[in-house]
C-alpha positions as CSV (number, residue, x, y, z in Angstrom):
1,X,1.2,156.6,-76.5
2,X,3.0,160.3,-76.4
3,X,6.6,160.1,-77.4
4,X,9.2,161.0,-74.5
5,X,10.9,163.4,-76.2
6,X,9.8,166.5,-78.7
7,X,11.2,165.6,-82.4
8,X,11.6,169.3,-83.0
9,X,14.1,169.8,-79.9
10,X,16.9,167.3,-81.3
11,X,20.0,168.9,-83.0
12,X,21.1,166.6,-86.1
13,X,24.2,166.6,-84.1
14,X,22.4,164.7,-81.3
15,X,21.4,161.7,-83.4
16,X,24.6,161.8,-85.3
17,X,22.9,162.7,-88.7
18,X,25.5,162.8,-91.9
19,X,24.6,163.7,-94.9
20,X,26.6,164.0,-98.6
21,X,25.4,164.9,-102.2
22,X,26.9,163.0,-105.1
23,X,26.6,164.0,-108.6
24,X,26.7,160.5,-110.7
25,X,24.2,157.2,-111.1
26,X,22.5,155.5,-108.5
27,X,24.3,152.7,-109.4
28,X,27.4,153.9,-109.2
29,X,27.1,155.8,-105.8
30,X,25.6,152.7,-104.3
31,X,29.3,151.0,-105.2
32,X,31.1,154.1,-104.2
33,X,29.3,154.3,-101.0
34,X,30.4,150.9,-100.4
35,X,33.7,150.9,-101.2
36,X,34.8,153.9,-99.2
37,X,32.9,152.5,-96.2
38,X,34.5,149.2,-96.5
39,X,38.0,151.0,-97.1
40,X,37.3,153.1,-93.7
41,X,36.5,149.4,-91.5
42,X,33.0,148.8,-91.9
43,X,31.7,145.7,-93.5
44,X,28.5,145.8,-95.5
45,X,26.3,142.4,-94.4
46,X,23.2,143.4,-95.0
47,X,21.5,145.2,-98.5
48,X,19.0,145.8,-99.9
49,X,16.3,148.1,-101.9
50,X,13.1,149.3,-100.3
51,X,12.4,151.1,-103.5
52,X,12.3,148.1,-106.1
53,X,10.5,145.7,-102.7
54,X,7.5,148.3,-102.6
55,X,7.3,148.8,-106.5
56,X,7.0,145.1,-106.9
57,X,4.6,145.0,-104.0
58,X,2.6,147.7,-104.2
59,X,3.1,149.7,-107.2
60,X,4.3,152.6,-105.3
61,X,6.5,154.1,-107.6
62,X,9.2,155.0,-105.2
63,X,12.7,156.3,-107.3
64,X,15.5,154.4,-106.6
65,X,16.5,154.1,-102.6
66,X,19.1,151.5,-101.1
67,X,20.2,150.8,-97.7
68,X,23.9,149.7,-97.0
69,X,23.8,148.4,-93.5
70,X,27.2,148.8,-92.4
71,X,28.9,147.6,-89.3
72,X,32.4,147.7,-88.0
73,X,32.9,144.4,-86.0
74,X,35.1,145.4,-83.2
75,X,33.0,148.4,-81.9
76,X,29.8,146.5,-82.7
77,X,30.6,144.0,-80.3
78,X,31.8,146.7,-77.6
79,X,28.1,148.2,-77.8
80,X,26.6,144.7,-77.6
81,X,28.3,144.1,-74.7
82,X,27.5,147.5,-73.1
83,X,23.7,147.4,-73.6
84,X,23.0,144.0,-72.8
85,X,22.8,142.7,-76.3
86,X,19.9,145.6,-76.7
87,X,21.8,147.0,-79.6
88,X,21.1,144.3,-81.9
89,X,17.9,145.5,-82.0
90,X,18.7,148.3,-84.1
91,X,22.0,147.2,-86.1
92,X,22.9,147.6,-88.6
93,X,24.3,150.8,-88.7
94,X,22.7,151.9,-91.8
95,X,23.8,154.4,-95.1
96,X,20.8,155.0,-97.0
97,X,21.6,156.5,-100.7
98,X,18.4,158.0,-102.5
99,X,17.8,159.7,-105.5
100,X,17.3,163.2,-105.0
101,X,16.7,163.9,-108.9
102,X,18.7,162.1,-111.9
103,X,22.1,162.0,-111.0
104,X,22.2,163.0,-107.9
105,X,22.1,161.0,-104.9
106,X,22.0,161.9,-101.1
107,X,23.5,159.4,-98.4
108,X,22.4,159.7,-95.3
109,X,23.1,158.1,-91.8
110,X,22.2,158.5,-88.3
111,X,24.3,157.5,-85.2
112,X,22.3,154.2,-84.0
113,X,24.6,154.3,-81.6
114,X,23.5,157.9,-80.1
115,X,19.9,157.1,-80.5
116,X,20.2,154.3,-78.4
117,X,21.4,156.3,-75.8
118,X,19.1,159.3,-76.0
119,X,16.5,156.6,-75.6
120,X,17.6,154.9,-73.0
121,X,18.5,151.7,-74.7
122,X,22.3,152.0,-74.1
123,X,24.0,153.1,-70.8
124,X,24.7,157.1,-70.3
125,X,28.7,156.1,-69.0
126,X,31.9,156.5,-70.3
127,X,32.3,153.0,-72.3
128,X,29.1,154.0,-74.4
129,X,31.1,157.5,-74.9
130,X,33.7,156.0,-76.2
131,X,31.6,153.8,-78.6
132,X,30.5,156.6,-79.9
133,X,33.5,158.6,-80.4
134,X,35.2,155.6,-82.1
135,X,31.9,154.8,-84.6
136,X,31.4,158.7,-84.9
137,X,35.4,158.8,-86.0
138,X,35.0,155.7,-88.2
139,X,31.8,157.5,-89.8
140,X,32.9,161.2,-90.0
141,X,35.9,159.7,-92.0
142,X,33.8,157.6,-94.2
143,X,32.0,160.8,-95.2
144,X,34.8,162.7,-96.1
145,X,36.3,159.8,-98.4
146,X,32.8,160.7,-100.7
């Protein structure tokens, strides 16, 4: 299976990619990551830590790595109803925080919302648009509150 579109030829803009370095515990940014994206209209009901799973499991000694899997419940059910449910799939919208070296963490988060699009998952009209304006908005401002 080839995939339908080159990797290299997406801007970071076109997938919605945000990123932000903070300078304290891993801990501690997993909580202020959090708390700012709660404070902006997201709720967080999904978490969890692939780094501790896979060290448990595997012995992979992965540093520390959460997900936050946020989700705004008003515009998640707009993009449910726009792709036919097909959204689901790939919510939640989630903030991943890493540790880059010790005390400093990266979050990072991608528009699930644009990649469902530029795959053909959601509908290339005006309601999707706006969905994405409105999460983009919602995340741009999450990002600045770090």
């Amino acid at each position: 299976m080839s995939v339908p579109i080159n990797p290299e030829n997406i801007d970071p803009e076109d997938i919605g990619e945000a990123r932000a370095t903070l300078n304290m515990s891993h801990e501690d940014a997993i909580e202020h990551v959090r708390r700012v994206f709660t404070d902006t209209g997201f709720g967080v009901p999904v978490e969890f830590s692939p780094s501790e799973m896979l060290n448990e499991k595997i012995d992979a000694g992965r540093d520390p790595y959460y997900v936050l899997g946020a989700c705004n419940p008003s515009v998640a059910d707009r993009a449910l109803e726009a792709t036919d449910n097909k959204l689901g799939a790939l919510m939640a919208c989630n903030v991943v925080i890493w540790e880059e070296d010790p005390g400093t963490q990266i979050v990072y988060h991608t528009s699930i919302m644009r990649i469902a699009r530029l795959i053909g998952m959601a509908p290339d009209n005006e309601e999707m648009a706006d969905i994405i304006a409105d999460t983009g908005e919602l995340v741009d401002e999450a990002f600045e509150n770090l």
